[in-house]
C-alpha positions as CSV (number, residue, x, y, z in Angstrom):
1,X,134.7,10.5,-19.2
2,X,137.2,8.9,-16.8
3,X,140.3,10.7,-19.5
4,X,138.2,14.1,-18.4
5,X,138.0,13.7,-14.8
6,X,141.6,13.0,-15.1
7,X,142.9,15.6,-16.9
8,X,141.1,18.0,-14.9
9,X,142.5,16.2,-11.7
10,X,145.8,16.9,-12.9
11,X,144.9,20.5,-13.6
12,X,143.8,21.3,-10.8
13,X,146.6,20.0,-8.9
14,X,149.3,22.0,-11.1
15,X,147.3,24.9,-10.2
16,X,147.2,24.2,-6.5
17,X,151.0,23.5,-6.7
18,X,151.6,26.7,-8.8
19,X,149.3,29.3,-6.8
20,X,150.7,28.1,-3.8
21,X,154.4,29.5,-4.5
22,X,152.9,32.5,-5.1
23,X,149.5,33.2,-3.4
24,X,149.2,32.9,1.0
25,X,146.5,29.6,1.4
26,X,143.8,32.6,2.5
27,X,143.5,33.9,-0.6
28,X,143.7,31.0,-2.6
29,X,140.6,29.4,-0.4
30,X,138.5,32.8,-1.2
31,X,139.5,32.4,-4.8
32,X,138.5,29.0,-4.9
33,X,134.9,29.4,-3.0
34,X,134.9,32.3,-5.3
35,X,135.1,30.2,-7.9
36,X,132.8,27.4,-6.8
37,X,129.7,29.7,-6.3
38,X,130.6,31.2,-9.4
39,X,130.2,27.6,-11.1
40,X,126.5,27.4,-9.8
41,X,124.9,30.0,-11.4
């Protein structure tokens, strides 16, 4: 579980890192909301 959490820590921060060189932070917040409500259904 704690490997998991983790991992996807790490992911998610290589993303962050990588879409910020080439996204503007407003879009990358929609995405990411996007993404969250997406998650919940």
């Amino acid at each position: 579980e704690k490997e998991i959490g983790r991992f996807r820590e790490a992911g998610a921060t290589a993303q962050k890192n990588l879409a910020g060189k080439y996204f503007p932070p407003e879009l990358l917040n929609r995405v990411l909301n996007h993404l969250k409500e997406f998650r919940k259904n």
